[in-house]
N, C-alpha and C positions, 0 to 999 in steps of 0.2 A: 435532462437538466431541469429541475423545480427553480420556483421563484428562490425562496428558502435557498438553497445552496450560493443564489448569487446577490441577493439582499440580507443583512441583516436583520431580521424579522423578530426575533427576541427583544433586541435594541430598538425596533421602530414597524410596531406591527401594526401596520400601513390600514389591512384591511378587516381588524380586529378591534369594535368598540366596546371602550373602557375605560379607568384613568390613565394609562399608559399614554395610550394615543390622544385623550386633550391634552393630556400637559403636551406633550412634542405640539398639539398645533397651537398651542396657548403663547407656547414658546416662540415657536414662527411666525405668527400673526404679530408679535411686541416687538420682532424684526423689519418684518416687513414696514410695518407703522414707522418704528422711528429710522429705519433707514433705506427703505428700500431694496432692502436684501436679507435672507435668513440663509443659516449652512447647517446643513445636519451633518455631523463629522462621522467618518465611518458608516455611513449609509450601506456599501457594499460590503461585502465579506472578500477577504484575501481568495481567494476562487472566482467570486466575482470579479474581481480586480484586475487578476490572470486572464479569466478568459473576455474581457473586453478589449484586451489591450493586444490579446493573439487575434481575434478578429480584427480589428484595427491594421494592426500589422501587414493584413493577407492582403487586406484593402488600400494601401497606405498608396500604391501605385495609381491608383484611381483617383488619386487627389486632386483639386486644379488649383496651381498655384499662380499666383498672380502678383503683380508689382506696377505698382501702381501711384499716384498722389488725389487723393483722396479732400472732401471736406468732411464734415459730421455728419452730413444730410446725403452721402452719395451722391450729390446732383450737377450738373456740369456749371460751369464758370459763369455767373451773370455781368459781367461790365457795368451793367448798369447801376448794379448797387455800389453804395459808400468803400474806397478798399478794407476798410477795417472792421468791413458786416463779418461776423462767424461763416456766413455762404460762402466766402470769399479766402478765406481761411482753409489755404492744404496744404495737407504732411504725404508723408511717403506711406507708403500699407507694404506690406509684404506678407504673405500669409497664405496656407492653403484649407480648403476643406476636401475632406471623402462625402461625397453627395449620397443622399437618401438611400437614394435605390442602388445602390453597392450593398446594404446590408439583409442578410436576408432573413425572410420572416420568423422563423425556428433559433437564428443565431443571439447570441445571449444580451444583444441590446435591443434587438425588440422582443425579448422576453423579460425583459427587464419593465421596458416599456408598456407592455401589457401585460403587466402581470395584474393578479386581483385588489381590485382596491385603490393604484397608482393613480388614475386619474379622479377619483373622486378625492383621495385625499391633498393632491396636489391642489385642487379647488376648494376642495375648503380651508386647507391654508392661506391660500388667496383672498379664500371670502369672497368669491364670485357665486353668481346665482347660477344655475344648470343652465339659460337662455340665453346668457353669456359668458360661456366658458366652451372652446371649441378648440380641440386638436388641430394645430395648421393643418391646411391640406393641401399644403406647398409638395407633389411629390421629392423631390428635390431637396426639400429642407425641415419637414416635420420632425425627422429623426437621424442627423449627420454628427460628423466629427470632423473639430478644427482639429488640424496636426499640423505645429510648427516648428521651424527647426531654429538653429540659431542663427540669430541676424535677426529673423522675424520682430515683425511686431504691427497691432493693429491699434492705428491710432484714435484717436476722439471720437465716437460716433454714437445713434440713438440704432436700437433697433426697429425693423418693422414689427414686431410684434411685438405684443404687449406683455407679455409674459415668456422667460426664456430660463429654463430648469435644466441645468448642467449635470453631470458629473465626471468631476476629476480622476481620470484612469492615471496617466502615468505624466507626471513634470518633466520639464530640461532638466541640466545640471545646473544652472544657476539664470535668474531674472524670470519674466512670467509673472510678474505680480500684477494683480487685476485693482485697475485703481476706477474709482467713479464717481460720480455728482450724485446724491439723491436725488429724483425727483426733483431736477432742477429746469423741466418746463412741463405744462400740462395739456388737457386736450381742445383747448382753446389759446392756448398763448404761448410761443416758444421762447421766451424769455429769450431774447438774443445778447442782452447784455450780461448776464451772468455768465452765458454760454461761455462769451467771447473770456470771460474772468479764469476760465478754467484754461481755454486757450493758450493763454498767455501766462498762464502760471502762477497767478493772482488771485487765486481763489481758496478759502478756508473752509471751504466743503468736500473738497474730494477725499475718500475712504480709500487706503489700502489694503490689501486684502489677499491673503496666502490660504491657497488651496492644497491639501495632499490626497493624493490617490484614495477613491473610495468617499468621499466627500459628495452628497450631496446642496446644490445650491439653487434658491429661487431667488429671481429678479428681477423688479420692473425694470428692462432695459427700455423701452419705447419710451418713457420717462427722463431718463436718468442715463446722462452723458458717461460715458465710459470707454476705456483701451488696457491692453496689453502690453506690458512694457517688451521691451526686446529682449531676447532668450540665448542663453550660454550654453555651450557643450557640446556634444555631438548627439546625445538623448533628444527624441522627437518629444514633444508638450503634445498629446491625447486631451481633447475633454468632449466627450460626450454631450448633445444641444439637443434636448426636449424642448420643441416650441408649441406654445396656446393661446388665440386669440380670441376677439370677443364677439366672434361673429362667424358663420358658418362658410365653408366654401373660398375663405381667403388665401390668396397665394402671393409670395412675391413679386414686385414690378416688374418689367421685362429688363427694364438697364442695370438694375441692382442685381437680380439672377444673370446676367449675362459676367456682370463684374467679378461676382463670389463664383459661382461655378462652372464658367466659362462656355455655359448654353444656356439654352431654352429651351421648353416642351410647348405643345400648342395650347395648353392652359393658362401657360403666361399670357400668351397675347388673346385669346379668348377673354378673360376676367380681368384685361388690363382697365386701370381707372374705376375698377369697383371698389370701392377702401369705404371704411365707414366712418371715418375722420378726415379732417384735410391738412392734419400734420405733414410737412415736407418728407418724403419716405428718405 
């Protein structure tokens, strides 16, 4: 199985410099900037498509699904703050992911993953410098799939990393639409009152946004408040999570890995409290 059969390579030749490929990042970059998200549409090939969502499939039983009331920040309940701080502020989550190491190295998402050229040109869409651009090395989460079914839905929250590059394999039957804040706190300040704006449904920033099968997307999620809305039908929602952050050797906290995929490895608590920010994870 070649890169070529499962990306689009004529439409987005990743690792092939020319004008082809500035315009696609020229393109990306004027998204990223003015919203905190770009989507290359049709990024996969229909064969790519197929075989992401059979591998999915095989794996689907591997999922850990979890239910749960959640805040933005994953973090437990403070009493001590004001009731109407955003900390204080939880919804329900329902949602599963297939963790990292379900997928195996030869199968066509992390050939996808590593194919030629992917992670340099995912960084310089970015526009990150080589010394800060680092594939997570969260075993567990550098390369998983959410699969949700219906009912689901994963409400308000920031990611742990900084950078989170999807692709849309296969939707529900209906809902799944990916709503978000730009860039509505940064790495100094969490803006808690906007936060709370989006919270409560009062806010004029959040972005809707419909994904189909084969769709490439970047996104500053560690930024930029965001959820899934809840899902219709008996069709699982697939999407495929490349995550990269800005600093070598980071892995998720141990209570936020424990929440999403229902363990820990001894790397979580080895590198727990290494983070290179003091954003709330």
């Amino acid at each position: 199985m070649l890169a070529r059969d499962l990306i689009d390579l004529d439409r987005y030749p990743i690792a092939t410099p020319g004008p082809a490929r500035d315009a696609i990042l020229a393109e990306v970059r004027a998204g990223l900037a003015e919203r905190g998200c770009a989507v290359l549409k049709g990024f996969l090939t229909p064969q790519g498509i197929a075989e992401a969502v059979a591998e999915a499939d095989s794996v689907a039983d591997k999922s850990h699904s979890s239910h749960s009331r959640t805040n933005a920040y994953f973090t437990a309940e403070d009493t001590s703050l004001p009731p109407d701080d955003p900390r204080r502020q939880f919804f329900d989550r329902s949602n599963a992911f297939i963790p990292a190491d379900n997928f195996a190295p030869d199968g066509p998402l992390r050939r996808i993953h590593d194919s030629d050229g992917f992670d340099t040109f995912i960084r310089e869409c970015l526009q990150e410098p080589e010394d800060r651009f680092f594939r997570y090395a969260d075993p567990l989460a550098d390369m998983m799939v959410n699969a949700a079914e219906a009912g689901n839905g994963f409400p308000w929250h920031f990611d742990t990393n900084n950078f989170t590059v999807t692709l849309a394999l296969q939707n529900a039957d209906g809902g799944g639409a990916f709503e978000y804040a730009p860039m509505i706190r940064d790495s100094v300040d969490e803006h808690f009152g906007e936060v709370s704006k989006v919270l409560a449904g009062q806010s004029d920033r959040v972005v809707s946004l419909e994904l189909e099968p084969g769709d490439l997307q970047l996104f500053k999620g560690r930024y930029s408040l965001h959820r899934v809305a809840p899902l219709e039908g008996t069709t699982p929602r697939y999407v495929a999570i490349f995550s990269y952050v800005e600093a070598p050797d980071m892995v998720g906290s141990v209570e936020r890995t424990r929440q999403l995929y229902g363990r820990t490895l001894p790397i979580h608590h080895e590198r727990a409290g290494q983070r290179s920010d003091a954003l709330i994870d």
